[in-house]
C-alpha positions in Angstrom: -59.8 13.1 18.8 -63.2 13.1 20.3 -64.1 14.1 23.7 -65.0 10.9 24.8 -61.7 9.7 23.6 -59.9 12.0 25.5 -61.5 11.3 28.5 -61.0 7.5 27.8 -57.8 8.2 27.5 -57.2 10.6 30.8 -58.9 7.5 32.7 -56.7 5.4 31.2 -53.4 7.4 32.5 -55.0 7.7 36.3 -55.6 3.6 36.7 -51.9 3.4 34.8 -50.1 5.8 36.8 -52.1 4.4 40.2 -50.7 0.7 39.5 -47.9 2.1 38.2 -47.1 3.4 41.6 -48.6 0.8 43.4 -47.1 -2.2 42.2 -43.7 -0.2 40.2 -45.4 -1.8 37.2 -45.3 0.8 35.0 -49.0 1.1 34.3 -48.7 -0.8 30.7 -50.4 -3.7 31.6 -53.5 -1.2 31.9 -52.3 0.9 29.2 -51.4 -1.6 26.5 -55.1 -4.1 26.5 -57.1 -0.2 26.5 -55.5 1.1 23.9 -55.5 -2.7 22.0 -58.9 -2.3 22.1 -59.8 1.4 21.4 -57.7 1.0 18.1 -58.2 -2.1 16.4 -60.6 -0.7 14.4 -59.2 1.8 13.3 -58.3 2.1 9.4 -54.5 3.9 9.9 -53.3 1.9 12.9 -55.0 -1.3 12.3 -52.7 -3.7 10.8 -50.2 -2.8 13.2 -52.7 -1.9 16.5 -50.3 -4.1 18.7 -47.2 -2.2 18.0 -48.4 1.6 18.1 -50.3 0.1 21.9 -46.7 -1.4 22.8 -44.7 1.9 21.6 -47.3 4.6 23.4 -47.6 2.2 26.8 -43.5 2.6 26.6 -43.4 6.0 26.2 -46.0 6.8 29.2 -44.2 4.5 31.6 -41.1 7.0 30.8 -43.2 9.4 32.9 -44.9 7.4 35.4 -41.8 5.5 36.3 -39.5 8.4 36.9 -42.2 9.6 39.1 -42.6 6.7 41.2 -39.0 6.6 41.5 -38.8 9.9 42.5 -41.7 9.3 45.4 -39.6 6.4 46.9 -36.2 8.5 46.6 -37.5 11.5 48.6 -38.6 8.6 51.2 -35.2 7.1 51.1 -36.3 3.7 49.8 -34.7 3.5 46.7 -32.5 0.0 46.0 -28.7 1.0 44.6 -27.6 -2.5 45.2 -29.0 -3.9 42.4 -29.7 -1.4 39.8 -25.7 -1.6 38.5 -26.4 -4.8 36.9 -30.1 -4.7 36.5 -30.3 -1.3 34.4 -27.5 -2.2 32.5 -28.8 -5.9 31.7 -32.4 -4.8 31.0 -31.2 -1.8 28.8 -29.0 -4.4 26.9 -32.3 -6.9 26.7 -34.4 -3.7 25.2 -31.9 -2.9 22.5 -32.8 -6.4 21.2 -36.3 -6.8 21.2 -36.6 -2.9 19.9 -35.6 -5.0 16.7 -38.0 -8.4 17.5 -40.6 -5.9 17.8 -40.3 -5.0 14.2 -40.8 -8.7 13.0 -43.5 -9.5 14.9 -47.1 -9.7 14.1 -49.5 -8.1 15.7 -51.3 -11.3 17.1 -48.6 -12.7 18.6 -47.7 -9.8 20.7 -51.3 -9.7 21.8 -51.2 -13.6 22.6 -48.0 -13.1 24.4 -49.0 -10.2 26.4 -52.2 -12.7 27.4 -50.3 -15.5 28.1 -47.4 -13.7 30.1 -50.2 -11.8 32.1 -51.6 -15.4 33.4 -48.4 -16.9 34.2 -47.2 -14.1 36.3 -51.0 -14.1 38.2 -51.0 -17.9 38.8 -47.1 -17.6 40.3 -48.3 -15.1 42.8 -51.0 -17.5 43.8 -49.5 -20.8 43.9 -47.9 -20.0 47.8 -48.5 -17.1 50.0 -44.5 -16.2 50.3 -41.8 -18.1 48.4 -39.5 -19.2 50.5 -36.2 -17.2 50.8 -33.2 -18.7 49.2 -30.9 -15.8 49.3 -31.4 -12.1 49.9 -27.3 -11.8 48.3 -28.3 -11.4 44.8 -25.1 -11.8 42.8 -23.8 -9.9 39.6 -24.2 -13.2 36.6 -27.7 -13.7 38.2 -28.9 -10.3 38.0 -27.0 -9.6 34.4 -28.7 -13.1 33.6 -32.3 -11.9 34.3 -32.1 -8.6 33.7 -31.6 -9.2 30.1 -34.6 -11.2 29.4 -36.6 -8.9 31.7 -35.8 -5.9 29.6 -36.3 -7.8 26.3 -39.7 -9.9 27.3 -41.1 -6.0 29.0 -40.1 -4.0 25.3 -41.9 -6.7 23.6 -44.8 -6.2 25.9 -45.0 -2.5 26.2 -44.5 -3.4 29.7 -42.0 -1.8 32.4 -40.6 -5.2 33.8 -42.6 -4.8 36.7 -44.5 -7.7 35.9 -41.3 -9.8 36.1 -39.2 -8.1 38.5 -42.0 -8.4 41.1 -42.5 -12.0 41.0 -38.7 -12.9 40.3 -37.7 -10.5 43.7 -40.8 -12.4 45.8 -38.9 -15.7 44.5 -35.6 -15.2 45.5 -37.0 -13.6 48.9 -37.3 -9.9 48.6 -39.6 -8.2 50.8 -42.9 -7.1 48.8 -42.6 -3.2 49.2 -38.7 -3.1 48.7 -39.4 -5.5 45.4 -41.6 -2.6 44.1 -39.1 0.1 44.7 -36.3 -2.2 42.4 -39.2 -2.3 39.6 -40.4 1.3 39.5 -36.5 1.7 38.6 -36.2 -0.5 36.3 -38.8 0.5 34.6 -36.9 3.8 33.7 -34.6 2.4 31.2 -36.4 0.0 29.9 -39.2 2.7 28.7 -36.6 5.0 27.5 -35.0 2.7 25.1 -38.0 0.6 24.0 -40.2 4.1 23.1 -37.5 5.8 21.3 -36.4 3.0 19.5 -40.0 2.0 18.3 -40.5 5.5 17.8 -37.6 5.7 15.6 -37.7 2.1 13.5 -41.8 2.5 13.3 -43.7 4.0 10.1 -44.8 7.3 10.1 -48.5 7.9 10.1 -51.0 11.0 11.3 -50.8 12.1 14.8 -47.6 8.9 15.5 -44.0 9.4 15.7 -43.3 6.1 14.6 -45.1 3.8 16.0 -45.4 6.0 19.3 -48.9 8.1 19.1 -48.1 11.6 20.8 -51.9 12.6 21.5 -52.6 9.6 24.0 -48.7 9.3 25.2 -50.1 13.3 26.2 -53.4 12.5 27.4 -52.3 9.6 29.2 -49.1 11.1 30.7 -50.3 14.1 32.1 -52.4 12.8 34.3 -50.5 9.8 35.3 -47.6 11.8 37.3 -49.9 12.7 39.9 -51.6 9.0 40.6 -48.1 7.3 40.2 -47.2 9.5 43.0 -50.3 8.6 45.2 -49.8 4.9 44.2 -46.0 4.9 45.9 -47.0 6.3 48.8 -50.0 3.6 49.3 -47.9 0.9 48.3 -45.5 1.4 51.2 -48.4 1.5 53.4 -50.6 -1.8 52.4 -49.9 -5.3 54.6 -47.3 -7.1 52.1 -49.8 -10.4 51.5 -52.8 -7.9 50.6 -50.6 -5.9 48.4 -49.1 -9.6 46.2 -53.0 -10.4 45.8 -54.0 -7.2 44.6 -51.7 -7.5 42.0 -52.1 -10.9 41.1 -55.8 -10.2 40.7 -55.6 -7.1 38.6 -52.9 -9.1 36.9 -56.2 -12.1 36.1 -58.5 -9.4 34.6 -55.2 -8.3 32.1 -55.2 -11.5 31.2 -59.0 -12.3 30.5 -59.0 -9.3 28.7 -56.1 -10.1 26.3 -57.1 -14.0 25.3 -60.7 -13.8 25.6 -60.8 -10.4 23.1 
């Protein structure tokens, strides 16, 4: 790869890592649109750009996740109330779309990336808090949502954060302790969707499957550090300040995806 590539790339695995941390996204809805867009020219990976973008966001979130995990374990935050039936329903919900993903074009992932970007932006913005209906989240419920949250994210190349986040504000979860729940999340749903893509996908040069090891490096190895620095700030922020920051970076994602 070329140096500018690389440090593309390293850039790329800081601003994933920070949000990763700061909003227990993952980082893939950084990760995904750069690398959509650094490869779709390209004569190997073109026809399936979308796919080798989703499998290499899912394998760097693997890294970022467990490390924003990690920051809010040593800190005590961490949410074992719900991650019984939330990792078990998103990992069940990744399984599935590991296949979808196969069948899909290109073009439709990258529309539905779009699309799902702008929904989640304008539900942030429609109220400043949703009102709390019940801070007792119960086992169907969770298994319910988890499910579709784990497959909707591996189609994405996204950690779930995207969905957790919003569907936590909804049901009246605090803003910080809703970022905690995603950053673990994330963990399963990365491990299955990467190794499955990497497994099903084709094999080309420099990709195991449809995963591409030299960015999942470049990106990754910078990303543990800022995924760090990003849980620590995100405990910190005012919780209002902290929803709009994500709904706007959530706006530019989405700009990015329908408008390119």
């Amino acid at each position: 790869m070329q140096l500018s590539t690389v440090l593309l790339l390293l850039a790329v695995g800081a601003a994933g890592g920070f949000t990763a941390g700061l909003f227990g996204v993952g980082g893939g809805l950084v990760i995904v649109p750069t690398l959509y867009f650094l490869w779709r020219h390209d004569p190997v990976l073109g026809p399936d750009v979308m796919h080798h973008a989703v499998a290499t966001s899912l394998a760097c979130i693997v890294i970022s996740a467990a490390t924003s995990t990690w920051t809010h374990w040593r800190a005590g935050r961490l949410a074992p109330d719900m991650m019984v039936a939330l990792g078990a329903s998103v990992s069940m919900g990744s399984v599935l779309a590991v296949w979808a993903s196969a069948h899909a074009p290109t073009q439709w992932l990258k529309l539905g990336f779009g699309l799902f970007a702008l929904c989640t932006c304008v539900s942030l913005l429609r109220s400043r808090q949703s009102p709390p209906r019940s801070r007792v989240l119960r086992n169907p419920e969770l298994w319910a949502t988890g499910s579709l949250i784990g497959h909707v994210s591996t189609l994405l190349g996204v950690s779930g954060g995207a969905l957790v986040v919003p569907y936590l504000l909804f049901r009246g979860i605090d803003m910080r302790r809703a970022v905690v729940v995603s950053s673990q999340v994330a963990i399963p749903v990365s491990v299955i969707g990467s190794l499955g893509m990497a497994l099903t996908g084709p094999d080309k040069p420099w990709t195991w499957g449809y995963v591409h090891w030299p960015a999942w490096l470049a990106i990754g190895s910078v990303s543990v550090y800022f995924a760090h620095r990003g849980a620590q700030i995100s405990q910190t922020l005012d919780k209002r300040k902290l929803q709009l920051w994500f709904a706007g970076f959530l706006a530019m994602v989405a700009l990015h995806m329908l408008t390119g």
